[in-house]
Structures are given as structure tokens and as C-alpha cells.
C-alpha positions as CSV (number, residue, x, y, z in Angstrom):
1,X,64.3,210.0,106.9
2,X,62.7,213.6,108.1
3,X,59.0,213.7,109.6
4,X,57.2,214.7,106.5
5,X,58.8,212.2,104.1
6,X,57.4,209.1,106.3
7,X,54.2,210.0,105.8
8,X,54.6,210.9,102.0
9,X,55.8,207.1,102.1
10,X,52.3,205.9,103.9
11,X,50.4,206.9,100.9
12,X,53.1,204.5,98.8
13,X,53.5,202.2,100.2
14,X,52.2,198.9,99.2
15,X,52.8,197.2,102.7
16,X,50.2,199.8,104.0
17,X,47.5,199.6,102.0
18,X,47.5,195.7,102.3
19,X,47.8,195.9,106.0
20,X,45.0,198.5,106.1
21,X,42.7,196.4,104.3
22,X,43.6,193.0,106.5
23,X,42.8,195.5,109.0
24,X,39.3,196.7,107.6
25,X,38.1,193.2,106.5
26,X,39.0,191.5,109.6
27,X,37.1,194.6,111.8
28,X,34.4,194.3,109.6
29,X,33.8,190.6,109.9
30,X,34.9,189.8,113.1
31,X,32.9,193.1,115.7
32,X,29.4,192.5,114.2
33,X,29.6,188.5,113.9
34,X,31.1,188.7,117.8
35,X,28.6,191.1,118.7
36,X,25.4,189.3,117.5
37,X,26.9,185.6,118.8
38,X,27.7,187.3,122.0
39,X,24.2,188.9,122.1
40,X,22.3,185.5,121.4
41,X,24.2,183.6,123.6
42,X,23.5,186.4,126.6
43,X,19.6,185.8,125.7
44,X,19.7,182.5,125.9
45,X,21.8,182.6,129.1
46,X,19.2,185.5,130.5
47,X,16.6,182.3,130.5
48,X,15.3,180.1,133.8
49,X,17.8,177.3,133.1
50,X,20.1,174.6,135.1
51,X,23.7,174.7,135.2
52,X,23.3,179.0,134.2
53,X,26.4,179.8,136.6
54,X,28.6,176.8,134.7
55,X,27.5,178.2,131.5
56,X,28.2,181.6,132.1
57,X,32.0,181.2,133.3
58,X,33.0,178.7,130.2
59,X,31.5,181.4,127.8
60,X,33.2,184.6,130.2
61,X,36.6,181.9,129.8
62,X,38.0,183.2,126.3
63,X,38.0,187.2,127.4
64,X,40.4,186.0,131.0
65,X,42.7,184.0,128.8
66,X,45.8,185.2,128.2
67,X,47.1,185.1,124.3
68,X,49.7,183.4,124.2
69,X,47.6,180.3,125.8
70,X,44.4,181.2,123.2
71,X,47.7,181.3,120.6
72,X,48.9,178.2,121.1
73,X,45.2,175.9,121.7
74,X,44.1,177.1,118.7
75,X,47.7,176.6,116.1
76,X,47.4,173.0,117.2
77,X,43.2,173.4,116.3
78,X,45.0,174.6,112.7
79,X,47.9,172.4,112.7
80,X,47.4,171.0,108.9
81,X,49.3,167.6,109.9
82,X,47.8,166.8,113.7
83,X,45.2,169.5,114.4
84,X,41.8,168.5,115.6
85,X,39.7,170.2,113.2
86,X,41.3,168.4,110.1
87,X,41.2,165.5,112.3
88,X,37.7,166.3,112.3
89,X,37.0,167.0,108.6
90,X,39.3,163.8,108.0
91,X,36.6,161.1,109.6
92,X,33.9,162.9,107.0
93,X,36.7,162.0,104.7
94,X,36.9,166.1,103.4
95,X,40.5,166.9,103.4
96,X,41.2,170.0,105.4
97,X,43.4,173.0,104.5
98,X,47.0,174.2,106.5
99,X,45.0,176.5,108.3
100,X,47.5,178.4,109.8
101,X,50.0,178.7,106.5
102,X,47.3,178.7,103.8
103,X,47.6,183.0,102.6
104,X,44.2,182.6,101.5
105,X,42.2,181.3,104.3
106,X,44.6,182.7,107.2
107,X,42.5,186.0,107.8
108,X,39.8,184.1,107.9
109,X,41.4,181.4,110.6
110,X,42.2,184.4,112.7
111,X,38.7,186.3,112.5
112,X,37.3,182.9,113.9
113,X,39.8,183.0,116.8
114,X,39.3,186.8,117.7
115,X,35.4,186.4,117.3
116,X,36.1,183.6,120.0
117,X,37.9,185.8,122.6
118,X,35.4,189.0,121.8
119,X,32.3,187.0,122.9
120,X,33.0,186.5,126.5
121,X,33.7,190.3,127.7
122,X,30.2,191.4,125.1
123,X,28.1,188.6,126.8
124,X,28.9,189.9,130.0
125,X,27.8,193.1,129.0
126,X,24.7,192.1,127.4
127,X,23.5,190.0,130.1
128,X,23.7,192.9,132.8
129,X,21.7,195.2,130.4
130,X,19.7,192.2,130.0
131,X,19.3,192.0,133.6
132,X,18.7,195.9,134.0
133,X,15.3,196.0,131.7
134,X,12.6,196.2,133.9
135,X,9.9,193.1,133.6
136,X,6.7,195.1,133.6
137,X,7.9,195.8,129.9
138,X,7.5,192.4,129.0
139,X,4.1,191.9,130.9
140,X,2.4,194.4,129.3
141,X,3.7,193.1,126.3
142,X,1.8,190.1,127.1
143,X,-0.7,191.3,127.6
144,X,-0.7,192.7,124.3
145,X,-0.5,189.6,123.0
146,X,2.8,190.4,121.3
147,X,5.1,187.3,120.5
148,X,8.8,186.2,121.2
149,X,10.3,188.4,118.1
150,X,8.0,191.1,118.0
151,X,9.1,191.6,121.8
152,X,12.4,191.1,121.2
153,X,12.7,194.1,118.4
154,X,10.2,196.6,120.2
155,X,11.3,196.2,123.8
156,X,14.5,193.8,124.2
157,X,17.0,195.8,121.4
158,X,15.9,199.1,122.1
159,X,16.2,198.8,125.7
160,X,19.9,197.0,124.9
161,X,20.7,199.8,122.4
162,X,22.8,201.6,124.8
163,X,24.7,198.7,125.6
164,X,25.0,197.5,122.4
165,X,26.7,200.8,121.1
166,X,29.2,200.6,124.3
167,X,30.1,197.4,123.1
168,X,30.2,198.3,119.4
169,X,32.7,201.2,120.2
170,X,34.8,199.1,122.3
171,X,35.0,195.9,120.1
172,X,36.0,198.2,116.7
173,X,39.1,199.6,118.8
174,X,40.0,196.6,120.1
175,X,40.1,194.8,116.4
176,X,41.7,197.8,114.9
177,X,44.6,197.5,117.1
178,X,45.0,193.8,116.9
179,X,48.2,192.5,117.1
180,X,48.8,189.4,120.0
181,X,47.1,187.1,118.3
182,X,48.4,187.8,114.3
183,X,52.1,187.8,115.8
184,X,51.6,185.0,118.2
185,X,49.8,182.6,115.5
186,X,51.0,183.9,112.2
187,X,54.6,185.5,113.0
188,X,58.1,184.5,113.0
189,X,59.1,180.7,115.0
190,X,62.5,180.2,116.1
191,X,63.3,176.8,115.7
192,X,67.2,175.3,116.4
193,X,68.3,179.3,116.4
194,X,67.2,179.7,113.3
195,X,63.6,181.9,112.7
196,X,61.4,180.7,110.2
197,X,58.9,183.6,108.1
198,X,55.3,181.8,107.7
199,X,54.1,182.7,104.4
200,X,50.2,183.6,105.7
201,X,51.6,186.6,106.7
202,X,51.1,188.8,104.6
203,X,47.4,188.4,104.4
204,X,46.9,188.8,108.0
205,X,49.8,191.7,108.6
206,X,47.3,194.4,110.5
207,X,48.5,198.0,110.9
208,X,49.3,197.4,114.7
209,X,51.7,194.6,112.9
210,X,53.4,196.4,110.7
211,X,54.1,199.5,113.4
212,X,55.6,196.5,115.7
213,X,57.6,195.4,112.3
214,X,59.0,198.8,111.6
215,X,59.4,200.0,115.1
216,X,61.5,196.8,116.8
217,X,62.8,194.5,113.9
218,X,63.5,197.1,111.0
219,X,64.5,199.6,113.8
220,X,63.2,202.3,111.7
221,X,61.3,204.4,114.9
222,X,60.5,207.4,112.3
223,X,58.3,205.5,109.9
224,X,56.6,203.1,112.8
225,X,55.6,206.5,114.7
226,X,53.9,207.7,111.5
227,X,51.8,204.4,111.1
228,X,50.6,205.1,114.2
229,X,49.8,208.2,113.7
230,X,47.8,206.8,110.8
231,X,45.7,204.4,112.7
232,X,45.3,207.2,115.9
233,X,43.6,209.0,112.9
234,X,41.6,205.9,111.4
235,X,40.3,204.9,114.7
236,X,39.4,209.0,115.9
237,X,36.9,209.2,112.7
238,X,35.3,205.9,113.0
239,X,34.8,206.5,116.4
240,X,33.5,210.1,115.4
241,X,31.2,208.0,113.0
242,X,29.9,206.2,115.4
243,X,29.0,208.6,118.2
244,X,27.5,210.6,115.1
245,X,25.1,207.7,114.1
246,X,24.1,206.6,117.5
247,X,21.5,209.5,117.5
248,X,19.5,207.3,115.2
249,X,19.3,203.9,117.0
250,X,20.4,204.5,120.4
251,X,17.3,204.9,123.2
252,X,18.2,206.4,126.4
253,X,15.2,206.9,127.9
């Protein structure tokens, strides 16, 4: 098939435009839940307490993990026979779903799991800007009498804004290109020599997916370069949205 004809087939294509909108749910649920969690938990970990070094590393733990171990801990968390959380859900006596085989709840499974491994590398990042905001700020906003919130949303978030856009930039190209943990959790098994399909696939095949799909299982090189070529695009405006918008929220000085 010539250049032009695989993209003509992009616009077509079925398989695209579901794994385009896994893609766009799963960005949209999983960077601004992971940035706020990540962005609590670095507030509360900016605070006088005991143990903060222990606390730090276990929430820092997810982002040095390698997939294939994340993978693996959390399909036996899913397992619908023998995993912990419907071992869980069992002693309330609420019977839990297949979590990793169930179509409709899969997406959602692996948002849960990517939100997990986002917040370690954004806490990190929070807590330094955290750590950078000078405490006269907060004085004087004693001073002024100004409470916990009001003090948090005039001098904590503006102060973080820059940060907070780093890390929004970051985490929307990360989830755009997700892949280890769809293909690792949801993909093909090989059991006895023979490869078993699990049917929650197709409601968590992301674009990175379906390029890896074309590209080294249909061996069809042509069509998996122009899926790319879609997401390099995708990915070039949003950023281009982003840096656009910062202008209005982003504090510098």
C-alpha cells in the first residue's frame, strides 16, 4: 500500500478512532487526577512530620519500578478468581468484577494503575517547588491574617504554577504514548505455546498499541509509520495548546 493510501485509511478506519478515543479518555482522566493526588500528597509531605524520608521513597517507589514488575503486582490485584481487591470486596460480601477481562471496566483498571506510577515522579517535582517558595510569603501572609486555603490559592499555586505546567506537559506525553502497561496487563499470554487474545482489549488498545500491532505482529511497516505520524501530530498541537494557554495561569515572576 503507497504512502498516501495509509493515511486515507486512518480516517476509516474503525480501529483508529476507537484507539484514539481509549487514548483521549484515558489522558483525560488519568494526568489531572495524578497531578492533583501527586500535588496533595507533596503538601502534606512539605509538613514538619516523623518518618518524612520513609514516606517520601515509598511514594517516589512507583516512578523507579520497572513495568513489567508494576504489570504483574497489579493483574494478581485484578485477578477476578484470587486477587486481593475482590478478596477485599468479598469479606464486605460485594462481589467483585474480572477486572482485568471485563471490556467495560478495563480502561478504567488501567487509568488506576498509570495514575499509580504518574504520582511518584510529579511529587518529586512538587515538593522541590514546594521547597523553592520563599517563607517570608507565608509570614506576611500571617500576618495578614489569611487562612490555610486562602494561602494556599494566593501564594502556594501561583508560586507552583510553573511547576505545575512542567509537569502537566510532561504527564500528557507520557499518557499519550502509553503502551507497557496496556500490552503487559491487557495483551496477548502464551500459555502451553499456544497465545490467548484477552477480550478487554479492545477498550484499552491506545494508538501507541495499535502502531506496535501493525508494525511487529501484522508486519505491515507502511500503515504503523502513518499512525505515528498521527499521534506525532496529535501530541505537537496539544502541546502547542498548552504552551498557548500557559500565558493565563502561569506566574514567573
Amino acid at each position: 500500500m503507497s504512502g498516501l493510501n495509509n493515511y486515507q485509511r486512518l480516517f476509516s478506519d474503525p480501529e483508529v478512532g476507537t484507539a484514539l478515543i481509549n487514548t483521549l479518555i484515558f489522558t483525560i482522566i488519568a494526568v489531572p487526577c495524578a497531578i492533583a493526588l501527586s500535588l496533595l500528597i507533596a503538601v502534606l509531605l512539605n509538613q514538619k512530620i516523623r518518618g518524612l524520608t520513609v514516606y517520601r521513597t515509598l511514594y517516589f517507589l512507583p516512578a523507579v519500578t520497572m513495568p513489567a514488575a508494576i504489570a504483574i503486582v497489579w493483574r494478581w490485584l485484578y485477578n477476578g478468581d484470587y486477587g486481593l481487591i475482590n478478596y477485599v470486596l468479598g469479606l464486605f460480601s460485594i462481589h467483585g468484577p474480572r477486572w482485568d477481562t471485563d471490556p467495560h471496566i478495563a480502561l478504567f483498571a488501567l487509568t488506576v494503575v498509570a495514575i499509580w506510577s504518574y504520582v511518584g515522579t510529579n511529587m518529586i517535582l512538587f515538593l522541590a517547588g514546594l521547597q523553592g517558595i520563599p517563607k517570608t510569603y507565608y509570614e506576611a501572609a500571617a500576618l495578614d491574617g489569611s487562612g490555610p486555603w486562602r494561602t494556599f490559592f494566593r501564594i502556594t499555586l501561583p508560586m507552583l504554577s510553573p511547576t505545575i505546567f512542567f509537569a502537566s506537559v510532561v504527564s500528557l506525553v507520557t499518557a499519550f504514548q502509553i503502551f507497557d502497561l496496556v500490552y503487559l496487563m491487557f495483551g496477548p499470554s502464551t500459555t502451553g505455546g499456544s497465545s490467548t487474545t484477552n477480550i478487554a482489549i479492545l477498550s484499552t488498545e491506545t494508538v501507541v498499541y495499535l502502531f506496535y500491532k501493525h508494525a511487529f505482529t501484522l508486519d505491515n511497516q507502511g500503515y504503523a509509520a502513518a499512525i505515528a505520524m498521527l499521534l506525532f501530530v496529535i501530541i505537537l498541537i496539544v502541546t502547542a495548546i498548552q504552551f498557548r494557554l500557559q500565558r493565563r495561569w502561569v506566574y514567573y515572576s
